[in-house]
Short mmCIF file of the C-alpha atoms (twelve columns), coordinates in Angstrom:
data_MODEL
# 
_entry.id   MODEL 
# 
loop_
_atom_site.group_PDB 
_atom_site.id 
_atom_site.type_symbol 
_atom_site.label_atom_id 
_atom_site.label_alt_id 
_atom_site.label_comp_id 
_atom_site.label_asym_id 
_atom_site.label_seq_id 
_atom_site.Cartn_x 
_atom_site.Cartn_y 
_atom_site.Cartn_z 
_atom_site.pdbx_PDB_model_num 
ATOM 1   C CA . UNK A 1   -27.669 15.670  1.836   1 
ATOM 2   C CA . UNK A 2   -27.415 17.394  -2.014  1 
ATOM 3   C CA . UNK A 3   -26.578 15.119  -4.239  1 
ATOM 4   C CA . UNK A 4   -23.424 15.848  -6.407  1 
ATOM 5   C CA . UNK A 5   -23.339 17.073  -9.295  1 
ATOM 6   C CA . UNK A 6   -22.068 15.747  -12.156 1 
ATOM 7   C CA . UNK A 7   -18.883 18.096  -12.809 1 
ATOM 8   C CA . UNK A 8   -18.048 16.587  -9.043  1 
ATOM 9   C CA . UNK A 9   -17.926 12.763  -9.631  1 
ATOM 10  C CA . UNK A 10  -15.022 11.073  -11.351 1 
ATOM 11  C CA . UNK A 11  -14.761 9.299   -14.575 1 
ATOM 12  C CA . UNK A 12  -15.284 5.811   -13.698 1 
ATOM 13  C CA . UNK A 13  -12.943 3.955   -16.104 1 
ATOM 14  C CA . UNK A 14  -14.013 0.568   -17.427 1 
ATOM 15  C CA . UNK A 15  -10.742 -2.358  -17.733 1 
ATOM 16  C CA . UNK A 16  -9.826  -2.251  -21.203 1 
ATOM 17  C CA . UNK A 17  -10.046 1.654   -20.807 1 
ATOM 18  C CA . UNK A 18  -7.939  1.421   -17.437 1 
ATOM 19  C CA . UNK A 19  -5.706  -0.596  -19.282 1 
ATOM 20  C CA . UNK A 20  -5.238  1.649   -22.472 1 
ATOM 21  C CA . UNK A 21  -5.029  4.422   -20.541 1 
ATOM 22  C CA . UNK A 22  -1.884  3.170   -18.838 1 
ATOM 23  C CA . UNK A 23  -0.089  1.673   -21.505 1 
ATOM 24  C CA . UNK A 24  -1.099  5.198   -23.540 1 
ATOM 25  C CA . UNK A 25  1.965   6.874   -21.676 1 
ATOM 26  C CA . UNK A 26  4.663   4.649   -22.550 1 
ATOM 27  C CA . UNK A 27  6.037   4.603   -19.153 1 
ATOM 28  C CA . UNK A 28  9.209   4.422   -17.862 1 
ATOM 29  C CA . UNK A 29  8.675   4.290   -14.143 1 
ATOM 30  C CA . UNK A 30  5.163   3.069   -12.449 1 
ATOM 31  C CA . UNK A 31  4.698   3.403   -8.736  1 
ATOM 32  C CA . UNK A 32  2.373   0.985   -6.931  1 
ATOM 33  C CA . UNK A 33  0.732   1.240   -3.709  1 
ATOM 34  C CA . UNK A 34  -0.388  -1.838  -2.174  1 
ATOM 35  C CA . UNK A 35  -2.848  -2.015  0.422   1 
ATOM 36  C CA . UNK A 36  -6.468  -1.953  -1.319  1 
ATOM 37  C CA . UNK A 37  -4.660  -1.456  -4.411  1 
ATOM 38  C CA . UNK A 38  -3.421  -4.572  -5.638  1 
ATOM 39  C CA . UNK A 39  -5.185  -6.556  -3.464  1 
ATOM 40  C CA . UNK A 40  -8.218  -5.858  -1.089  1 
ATOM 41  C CA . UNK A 41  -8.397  -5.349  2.492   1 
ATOM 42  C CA . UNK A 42  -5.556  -3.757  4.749   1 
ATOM 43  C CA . UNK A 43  -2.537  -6.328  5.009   1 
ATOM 44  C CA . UNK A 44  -0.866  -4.306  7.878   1 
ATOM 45  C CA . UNK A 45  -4.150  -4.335  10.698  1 
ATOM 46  C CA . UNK A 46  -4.709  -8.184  9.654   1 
ATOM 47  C CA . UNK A 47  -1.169  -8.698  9.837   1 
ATOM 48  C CA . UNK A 48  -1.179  -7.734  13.476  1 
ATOM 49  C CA . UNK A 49  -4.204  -9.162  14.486  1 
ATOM 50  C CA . UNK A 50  -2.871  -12.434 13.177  1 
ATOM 51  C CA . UNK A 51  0.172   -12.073 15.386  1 
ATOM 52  C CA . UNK A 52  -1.681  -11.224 18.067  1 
ATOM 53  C CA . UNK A 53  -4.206  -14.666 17.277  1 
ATOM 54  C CA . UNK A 54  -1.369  -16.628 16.864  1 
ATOM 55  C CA . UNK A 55  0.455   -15.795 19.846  1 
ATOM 56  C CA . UNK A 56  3.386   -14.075 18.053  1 
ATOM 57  C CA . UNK A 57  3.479   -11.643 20.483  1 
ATOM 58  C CA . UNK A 58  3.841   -11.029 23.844  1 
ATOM 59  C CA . UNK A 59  0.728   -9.969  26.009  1 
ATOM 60  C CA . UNK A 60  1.738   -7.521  27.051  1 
ATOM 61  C CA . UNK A 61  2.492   -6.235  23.467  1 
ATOM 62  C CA . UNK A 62  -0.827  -7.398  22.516  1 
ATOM 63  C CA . UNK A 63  -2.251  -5.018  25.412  1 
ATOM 64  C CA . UNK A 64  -0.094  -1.870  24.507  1 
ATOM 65  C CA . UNK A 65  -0.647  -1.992  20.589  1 
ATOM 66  C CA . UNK A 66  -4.625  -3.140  21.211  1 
ATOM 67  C CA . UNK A 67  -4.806  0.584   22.969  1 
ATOM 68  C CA . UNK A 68  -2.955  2.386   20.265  1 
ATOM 69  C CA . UNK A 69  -5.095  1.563   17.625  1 
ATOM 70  C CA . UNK A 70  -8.354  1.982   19.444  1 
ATOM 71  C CA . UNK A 71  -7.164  5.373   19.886  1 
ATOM 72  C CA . UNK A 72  -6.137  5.411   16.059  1 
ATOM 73  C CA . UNK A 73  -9.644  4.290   15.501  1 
ATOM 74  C CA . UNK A 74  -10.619 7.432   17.436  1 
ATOM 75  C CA . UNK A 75  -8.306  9.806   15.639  1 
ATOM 76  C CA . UNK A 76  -6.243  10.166  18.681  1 
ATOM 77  C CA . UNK A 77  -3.266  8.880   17.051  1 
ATOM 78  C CA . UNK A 78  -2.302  9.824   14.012  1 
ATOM 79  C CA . UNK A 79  -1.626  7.498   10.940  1 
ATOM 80  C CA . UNK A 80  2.141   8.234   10.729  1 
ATOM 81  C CA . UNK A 81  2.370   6.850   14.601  1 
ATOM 82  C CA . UNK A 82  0.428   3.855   13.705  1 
ATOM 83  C CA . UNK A 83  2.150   2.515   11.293  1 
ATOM 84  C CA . UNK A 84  5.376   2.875   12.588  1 
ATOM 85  C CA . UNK A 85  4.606   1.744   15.744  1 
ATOM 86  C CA . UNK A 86  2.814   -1.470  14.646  1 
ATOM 87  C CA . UNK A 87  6.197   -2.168  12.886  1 
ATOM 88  C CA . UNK A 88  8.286   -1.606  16.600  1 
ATOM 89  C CA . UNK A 89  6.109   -3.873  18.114  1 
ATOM 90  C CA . UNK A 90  8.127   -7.104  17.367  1 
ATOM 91  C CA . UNK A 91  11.131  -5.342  18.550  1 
ATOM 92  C CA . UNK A 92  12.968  -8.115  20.252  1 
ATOM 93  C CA . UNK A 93  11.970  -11.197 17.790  1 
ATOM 94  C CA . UNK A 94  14.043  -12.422 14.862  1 
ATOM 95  C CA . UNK A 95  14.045  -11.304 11.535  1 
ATOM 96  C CA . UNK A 96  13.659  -14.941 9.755   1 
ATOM 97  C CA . UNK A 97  10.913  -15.833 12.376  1 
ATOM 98  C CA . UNK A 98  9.225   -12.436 11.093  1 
ATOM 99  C CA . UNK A 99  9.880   -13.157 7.421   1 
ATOM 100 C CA . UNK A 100 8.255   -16.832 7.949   1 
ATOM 101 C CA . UNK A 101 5.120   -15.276 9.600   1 
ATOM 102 C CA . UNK A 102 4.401   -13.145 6.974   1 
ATOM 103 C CA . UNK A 103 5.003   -15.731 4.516   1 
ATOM 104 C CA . UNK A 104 2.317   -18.032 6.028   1 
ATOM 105 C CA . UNK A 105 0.417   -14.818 6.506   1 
ATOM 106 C CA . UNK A 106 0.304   -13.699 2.627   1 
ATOM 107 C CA . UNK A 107 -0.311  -17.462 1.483   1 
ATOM 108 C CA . UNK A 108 -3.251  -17.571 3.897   1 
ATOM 109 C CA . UNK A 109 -5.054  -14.279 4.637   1 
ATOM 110 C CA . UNK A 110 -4.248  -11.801 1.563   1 
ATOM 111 C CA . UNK A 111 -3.124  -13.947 -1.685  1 
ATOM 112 C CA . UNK A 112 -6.749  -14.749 -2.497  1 
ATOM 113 C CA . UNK A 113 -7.249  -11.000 -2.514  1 
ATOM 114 C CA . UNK A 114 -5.495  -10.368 -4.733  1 
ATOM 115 C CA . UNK A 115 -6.807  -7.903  -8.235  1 
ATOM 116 C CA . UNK A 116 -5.991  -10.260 -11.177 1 
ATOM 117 C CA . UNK A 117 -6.673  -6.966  -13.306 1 
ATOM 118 C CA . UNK A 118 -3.551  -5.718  -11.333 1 
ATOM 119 C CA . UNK A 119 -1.346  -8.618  -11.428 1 
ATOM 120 C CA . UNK A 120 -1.951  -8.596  -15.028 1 
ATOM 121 C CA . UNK A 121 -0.814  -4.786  -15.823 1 
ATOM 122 C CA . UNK A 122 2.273   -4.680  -13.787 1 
ATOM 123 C CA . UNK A 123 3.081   -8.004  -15.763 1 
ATOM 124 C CA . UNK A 124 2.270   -6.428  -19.370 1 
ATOM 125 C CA . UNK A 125 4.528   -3.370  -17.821 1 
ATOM 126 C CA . UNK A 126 7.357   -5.338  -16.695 1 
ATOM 127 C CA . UNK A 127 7.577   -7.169  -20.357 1 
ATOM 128 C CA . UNK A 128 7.727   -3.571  -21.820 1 
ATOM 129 C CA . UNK A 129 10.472  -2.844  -19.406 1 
ATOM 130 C CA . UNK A 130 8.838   -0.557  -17.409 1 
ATOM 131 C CA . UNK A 131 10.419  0.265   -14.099 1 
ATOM 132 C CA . UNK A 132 8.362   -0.957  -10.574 1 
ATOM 133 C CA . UNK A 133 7.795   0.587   -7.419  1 
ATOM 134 C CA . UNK A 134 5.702   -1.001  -4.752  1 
ATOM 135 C CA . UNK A 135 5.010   1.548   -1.773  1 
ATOM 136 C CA . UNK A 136 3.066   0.779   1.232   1 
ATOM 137 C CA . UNK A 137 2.913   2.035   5.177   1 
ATOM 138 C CA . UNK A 138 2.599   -1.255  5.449   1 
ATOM 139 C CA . UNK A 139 5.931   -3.620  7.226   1 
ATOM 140 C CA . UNK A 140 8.275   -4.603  4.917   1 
ATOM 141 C CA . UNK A 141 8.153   -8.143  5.432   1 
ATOM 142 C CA . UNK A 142 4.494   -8.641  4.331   1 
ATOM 143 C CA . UNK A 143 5.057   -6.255  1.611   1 
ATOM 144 C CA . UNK A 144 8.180   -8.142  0.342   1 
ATOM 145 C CA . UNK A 145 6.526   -11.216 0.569   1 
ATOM 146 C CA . UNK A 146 3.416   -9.692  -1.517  1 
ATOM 147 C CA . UNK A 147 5.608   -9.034  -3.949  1 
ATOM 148 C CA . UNK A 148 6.594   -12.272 -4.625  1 
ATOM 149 C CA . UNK A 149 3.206   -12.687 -6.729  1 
ATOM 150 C CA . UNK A 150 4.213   -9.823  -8.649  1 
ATOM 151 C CA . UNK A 151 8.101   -10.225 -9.128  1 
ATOM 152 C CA . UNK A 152 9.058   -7.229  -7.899  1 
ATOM 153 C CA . UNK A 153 12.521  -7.508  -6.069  1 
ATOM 154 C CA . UNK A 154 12.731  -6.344  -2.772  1 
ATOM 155 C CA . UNK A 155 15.140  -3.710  -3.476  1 
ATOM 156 C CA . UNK A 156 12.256  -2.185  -5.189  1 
ATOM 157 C CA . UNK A 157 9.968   -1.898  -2.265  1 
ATOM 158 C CA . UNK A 158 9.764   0.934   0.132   1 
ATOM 159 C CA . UNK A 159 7.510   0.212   3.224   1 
ATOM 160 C CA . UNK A 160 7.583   0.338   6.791   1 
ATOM 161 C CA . UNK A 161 10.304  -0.975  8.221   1 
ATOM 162 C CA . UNK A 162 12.618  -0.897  11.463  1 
ATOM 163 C CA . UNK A 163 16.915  -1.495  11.824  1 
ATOM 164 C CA . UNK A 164 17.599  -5.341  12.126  1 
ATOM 165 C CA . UNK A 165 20.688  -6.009  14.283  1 
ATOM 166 C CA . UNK A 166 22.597  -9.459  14.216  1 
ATOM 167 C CA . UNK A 167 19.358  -10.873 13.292  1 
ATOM 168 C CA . UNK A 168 16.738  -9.159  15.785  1 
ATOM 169 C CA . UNK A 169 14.491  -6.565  15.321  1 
ATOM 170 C CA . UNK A 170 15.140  -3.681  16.748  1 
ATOM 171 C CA . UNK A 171 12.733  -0.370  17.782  1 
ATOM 172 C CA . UNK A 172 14.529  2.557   15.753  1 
ATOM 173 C CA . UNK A 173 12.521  3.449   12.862  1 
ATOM 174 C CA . UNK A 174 14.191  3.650   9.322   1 
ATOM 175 C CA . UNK A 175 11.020  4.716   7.312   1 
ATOM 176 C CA . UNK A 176 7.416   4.916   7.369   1 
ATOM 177 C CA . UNK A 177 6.086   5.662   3.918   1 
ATOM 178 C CA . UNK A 178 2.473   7.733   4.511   1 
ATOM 179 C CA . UNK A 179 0.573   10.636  3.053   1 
ATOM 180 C CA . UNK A 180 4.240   13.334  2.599   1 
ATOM 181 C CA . UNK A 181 6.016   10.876  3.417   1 
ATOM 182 C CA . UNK A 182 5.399   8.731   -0.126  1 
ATOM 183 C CA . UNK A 183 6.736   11.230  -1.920  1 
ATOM 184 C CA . UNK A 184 10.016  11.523  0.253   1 
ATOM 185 C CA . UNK A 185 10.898  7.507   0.036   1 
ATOM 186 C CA . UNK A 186 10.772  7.872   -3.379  1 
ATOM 187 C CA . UNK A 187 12.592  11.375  -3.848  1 
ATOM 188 C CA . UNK A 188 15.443  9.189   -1.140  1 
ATOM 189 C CA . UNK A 189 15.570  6.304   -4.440  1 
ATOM 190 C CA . UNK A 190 15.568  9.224   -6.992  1 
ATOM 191 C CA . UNK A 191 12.166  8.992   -8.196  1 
ATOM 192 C CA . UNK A 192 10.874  12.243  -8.401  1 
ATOM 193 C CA . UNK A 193 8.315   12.734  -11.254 1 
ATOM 194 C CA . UNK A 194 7.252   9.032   -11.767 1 
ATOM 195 C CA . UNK A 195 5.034   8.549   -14.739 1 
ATOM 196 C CA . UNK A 196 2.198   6.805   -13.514 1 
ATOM 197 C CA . UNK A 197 0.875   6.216   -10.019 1 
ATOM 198 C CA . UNK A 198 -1.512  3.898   -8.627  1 
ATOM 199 C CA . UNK A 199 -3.470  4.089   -5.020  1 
ATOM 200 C CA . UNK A 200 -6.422  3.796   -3.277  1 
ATOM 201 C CA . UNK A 201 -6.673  6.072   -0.134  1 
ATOM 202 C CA . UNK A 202 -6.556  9.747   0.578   1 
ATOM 203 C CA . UNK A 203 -3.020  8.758   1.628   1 
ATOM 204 C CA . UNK A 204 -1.385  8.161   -1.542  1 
ATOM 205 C CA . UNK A 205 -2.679  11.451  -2.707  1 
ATOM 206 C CA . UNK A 206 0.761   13.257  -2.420  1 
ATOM 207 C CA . UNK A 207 2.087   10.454  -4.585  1 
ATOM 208 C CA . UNK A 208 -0.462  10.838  -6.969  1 
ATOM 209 C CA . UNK A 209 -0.137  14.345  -7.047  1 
ATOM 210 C CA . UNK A 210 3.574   14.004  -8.788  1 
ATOM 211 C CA . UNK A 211 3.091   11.762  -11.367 1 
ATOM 212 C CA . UNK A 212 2.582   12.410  -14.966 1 
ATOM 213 C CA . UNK A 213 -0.782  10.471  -14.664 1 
ATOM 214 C CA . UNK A 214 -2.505  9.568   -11.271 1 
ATOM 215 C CA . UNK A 215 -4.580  6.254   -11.792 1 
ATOM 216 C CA . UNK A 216 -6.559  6.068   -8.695  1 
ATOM 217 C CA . UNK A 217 -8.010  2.667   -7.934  1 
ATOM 218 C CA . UNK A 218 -10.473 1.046   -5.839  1 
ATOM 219 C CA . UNK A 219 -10.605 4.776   -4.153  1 
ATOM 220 C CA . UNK A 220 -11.848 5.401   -0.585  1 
ATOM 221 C CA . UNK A 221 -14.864 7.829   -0.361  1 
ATOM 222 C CA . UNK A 222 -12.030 10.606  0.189   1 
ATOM 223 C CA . UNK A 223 -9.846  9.788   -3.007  1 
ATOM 224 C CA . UNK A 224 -12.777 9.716   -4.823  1 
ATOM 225 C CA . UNK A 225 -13.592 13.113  -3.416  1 
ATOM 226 C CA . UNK A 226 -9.881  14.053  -4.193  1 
ATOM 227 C CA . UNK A 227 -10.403 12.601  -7.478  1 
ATOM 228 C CA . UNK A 228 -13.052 14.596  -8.443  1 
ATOM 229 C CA . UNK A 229 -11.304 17.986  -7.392  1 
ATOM 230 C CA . UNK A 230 -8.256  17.338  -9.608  1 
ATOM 231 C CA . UNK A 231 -9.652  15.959  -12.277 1 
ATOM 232 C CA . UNK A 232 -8.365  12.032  -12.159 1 
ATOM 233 C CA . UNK A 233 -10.344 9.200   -13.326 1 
ATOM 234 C CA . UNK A 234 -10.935 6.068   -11.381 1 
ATOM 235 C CA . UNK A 235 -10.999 2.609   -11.454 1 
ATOM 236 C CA . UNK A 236 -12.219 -0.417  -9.589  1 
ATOM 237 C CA . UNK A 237 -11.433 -3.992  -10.158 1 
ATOM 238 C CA . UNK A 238 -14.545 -6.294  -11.298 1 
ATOM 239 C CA . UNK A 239 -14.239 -7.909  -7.127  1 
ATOM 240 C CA . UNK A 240 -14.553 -4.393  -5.853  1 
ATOM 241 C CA . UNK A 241 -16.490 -2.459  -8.443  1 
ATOM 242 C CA . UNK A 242 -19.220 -0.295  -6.944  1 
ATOM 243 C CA . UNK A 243 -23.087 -2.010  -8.452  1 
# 
């Protein structure tokens, strides 16, 4: 394989520049993804094979979503699918027994995880009044508990999520924020041309693409690719940050 060349790898951004670089714009609305973003590792597959683990759901639900994201794995089903479809799987179960499992979830799997260089900009950006967005493919109620760390109210978070009647969970989709479909949650709240946002994976690229200043961090080997091509720096948290 040829190695790259220079012009094709990324400025690699050190904190304090991260940092500077950020509050350099004076923003007025910051857009967060979450997943590998402000915390490592994928909250939405460990969330369902924790449910599955702990028995939360049925086995025969364990059976049918096990299949569908082998076949994810395999590129057979596309990421959109996925994550709606690991949010439809609880169809049937109550909403306050979901929110407690993803509370003891968060507290036990993901919190540690957590980027303290993160937590600390979004709280240096909230003090300056900046406006929050947390965005994620992710289900709502593991992203809503997330938040919690962060204080950023629910009614700013737009993730997966499915119609709750009386209580239970239904099947019907209401949104599944991915890839396109970042941008259109946020274009739904009236946040068009936000002025910073932050994301990991080849799938926030859209929502990178419309902000005043992408900040791509902890990238996957395809944002960084991305990256390169249009000319955004990166960054990666001491925890994650490449040797």
């Amino acid at each position: 394989m040829t190695p790259p060349t220079i012009s094709a790898v990324p400025q690699l951004l050190s904190t304090s520049d991260f940092e500077q670089a950020v509050h350099a714009l004076n923003p007025r609305v910051a857009v967060f993804d979450c997943d590998g973003t402000l915390w490592s590792g994928d909250a939405g597959s460990a969330f369902m094979h924790w449910t599955i683990d702990t028995g939360l759901l049925s086995r025969s639900a364990t059976d049918w979503l096990d299949g569908r994201y082998r076949k994810y794995k395999r590129g057979e089903v596309s990421e959109l699918a996925i994550c709606g479809e690991m949010v439809q799987v609880y169809h049937g179960l109550r909403e306050d027994e979901m929110r407690r499992a993803a509370s003891d979830f968060f507290r036990a799997k993901i919190e540690r995880n957590i980027f303290p260089e993160m937590q600390r900009l979004i709280a240096a950006l909230q003090r300056d009044g900046v406006e929050i967005w947390a965005v994620s493919s992710t289900n709502d109620w593991v992203i809503e508990e997330g938040m919690k760390r962060f204080d950023i109210p629910a009614n700013r978070v737009l993730a997966a999520r499915v119609e709750v009647a009386t209580g239970i969970v239904s099947e019907r989709l209401l949104d599944v924020p991915t890839d396109q479909g970042k941008v259109d949650s946020l274009a739904r709240v009236g946040i068009t041309q936000p002025d910073a946002v932050f994301g990991n994976s080849v799938h926030d690229a859209a929502m990178l693409a419309i902000a005043r200043r992408a900040f791509p961090v902890n990238p996957t080997p395809a944002l960084v690719e991305r990256s390169a091509a249009e000319g955004w720096p990166i960054y990666f948290p001491a925890s994650v940050r490449p040797a």
